[in-house]
C-alpha positions, 0 to 999 in steps of 0.5 A: 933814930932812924934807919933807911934801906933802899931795895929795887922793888918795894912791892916785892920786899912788902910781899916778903915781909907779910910772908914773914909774919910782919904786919903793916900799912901800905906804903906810901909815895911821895911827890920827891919820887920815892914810894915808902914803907915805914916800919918801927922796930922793937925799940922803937926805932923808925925803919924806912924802906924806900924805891925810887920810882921811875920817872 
């Protein structure tokens, strides 16, 4: 299972979470125009926090 957000800033949500505690790889952009942070929760399921970058 997977779960998808989408925020505004993805530099500013990592900077958040690694405040928080969370510990994590950085995220990574993709060809399609999306930079993405991938995170798996305690059940394992997929978390996928997601910008659209800017053209």
């Amino acid at each position: 299972m997977s779960f998808v957000f989408e925020c505004d800033s993805l530099e500013n949500t990592c900077m958040d979470l690694k405040q928080k505690g969370l510990v994590f790889a950085p995220p990574k952009k993709f060809e399609w125009g999306t930079s993405e942070l991938r995170l798996k929760d305690p059940d394992n399921n997929e978390v996928v926090i997601e910008e659209f970058l800017k053209k």
